[in-house]
C-alpha positions in Angstrom: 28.5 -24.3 -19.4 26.6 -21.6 -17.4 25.8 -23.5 -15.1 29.7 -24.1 -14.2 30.6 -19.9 -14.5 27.3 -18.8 -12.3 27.9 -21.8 -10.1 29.7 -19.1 -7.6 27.9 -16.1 -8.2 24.8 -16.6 -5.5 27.6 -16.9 -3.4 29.6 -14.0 -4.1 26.2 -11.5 -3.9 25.4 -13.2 -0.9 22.7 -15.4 -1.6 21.2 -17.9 0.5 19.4 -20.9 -0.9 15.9 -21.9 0.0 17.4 -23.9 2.8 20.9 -23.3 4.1 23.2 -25.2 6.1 24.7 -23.6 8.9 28.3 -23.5 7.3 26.4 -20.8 4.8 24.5 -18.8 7.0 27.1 -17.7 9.5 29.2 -15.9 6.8 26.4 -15.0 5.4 25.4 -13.0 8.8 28.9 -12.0 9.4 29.2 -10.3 6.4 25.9 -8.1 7.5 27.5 -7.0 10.1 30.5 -6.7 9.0 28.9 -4.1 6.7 26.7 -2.4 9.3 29.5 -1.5 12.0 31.4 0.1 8.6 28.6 2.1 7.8 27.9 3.0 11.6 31.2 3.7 11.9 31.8 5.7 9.1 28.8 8.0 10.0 30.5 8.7 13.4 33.7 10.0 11.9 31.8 11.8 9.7 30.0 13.5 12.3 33.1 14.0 14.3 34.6 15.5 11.1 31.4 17.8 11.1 31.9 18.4 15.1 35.8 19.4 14.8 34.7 21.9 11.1 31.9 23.6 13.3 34.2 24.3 16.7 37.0 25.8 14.1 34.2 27.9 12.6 32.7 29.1 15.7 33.4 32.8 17.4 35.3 32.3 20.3 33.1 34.5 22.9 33.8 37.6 23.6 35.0 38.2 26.9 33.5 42.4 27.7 32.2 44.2 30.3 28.8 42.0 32.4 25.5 43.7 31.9 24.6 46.0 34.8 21.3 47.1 35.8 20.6 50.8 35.1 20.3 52.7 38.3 16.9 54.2 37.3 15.3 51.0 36.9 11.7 50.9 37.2 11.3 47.7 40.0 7.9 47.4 41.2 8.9 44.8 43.5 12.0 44.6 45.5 13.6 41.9 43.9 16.9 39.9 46.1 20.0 41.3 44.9 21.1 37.8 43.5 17.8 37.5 41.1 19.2 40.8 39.3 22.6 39.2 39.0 21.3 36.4 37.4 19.1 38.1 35.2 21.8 40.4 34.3 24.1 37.3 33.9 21.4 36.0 31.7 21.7 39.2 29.7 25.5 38.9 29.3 25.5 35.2 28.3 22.4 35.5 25.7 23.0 38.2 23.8 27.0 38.3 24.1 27.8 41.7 25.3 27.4 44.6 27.3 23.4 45.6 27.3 22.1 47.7 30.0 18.7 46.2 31.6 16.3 49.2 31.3 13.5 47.5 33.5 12.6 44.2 35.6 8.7 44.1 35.6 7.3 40.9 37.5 4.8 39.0 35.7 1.9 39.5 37.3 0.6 35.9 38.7 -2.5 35.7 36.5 -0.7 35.7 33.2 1.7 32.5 33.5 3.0 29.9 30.6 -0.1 27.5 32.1 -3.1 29.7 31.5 -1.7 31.1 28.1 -1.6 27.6 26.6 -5.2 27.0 28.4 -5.8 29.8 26.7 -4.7 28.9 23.4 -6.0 25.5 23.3 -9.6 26.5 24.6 -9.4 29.6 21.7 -8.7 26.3 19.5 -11.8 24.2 19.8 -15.1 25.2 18.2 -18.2 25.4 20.2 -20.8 22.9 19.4 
């Protein structure tokens, strides 16, 4: 008699026997991906649901004055007029607001981004 009532079941969980005919193995695969475009596609409305919840809670910028370059300014160098705007455009975007640049000092050319992380990783290996 059990054998008649769980006759189905392999079926329904979507079980393949040892050696499947085609007629069982193609719904068999259409249900798997039946189930992973759902789940893919309920992660993306999830995500736009996250998108639209994070664009209502953002702070619409604030549109003030653009950060100006003190008149005192200490430039070693003279710098092009259109370098200052963008650092000063730089300034305005970053930090959201009217800031006043107090000073433009060049990095001199021995202290660049490549020879502090030669630096670093040299300082990192031990000396046999």
């Amino acid at each position: 008699m059990q054998s008649t009532i769980l006759a189905g079941v392999p079926h329904l969980l979507g079980v393949l026997s040892a050696h499947p005919r085609l007629s069982e193995s193609i719904p068999y695969q259409l249900t798997g991906l039946a189930v992973v475009f759902i789940a893919l596609g309920l992660i993306w409305v999830s995500m736009e649901i996250l998108g639209l919840f994070f664009k209502q809670t953002a702070k619409a910028p604030v549109q003030s004055e653009p950060a100006t370059v003190a008149a005192a300014a200490p430039v070693s160098v003279d710098l092009p007029p259109e370098l200052i705007a963008v650092i000063a455009a730089t300034v305005q975007v970053s930090f959201g607001g009217p800031h006043r640049i107090q000073a433009i000092i060049p990095v001199p050319s021995g202290q660049d981004w490549a020879s502090e992380g030669r630096r670093q990783i040299f300082a990192s290996h031990q000396v046999r």
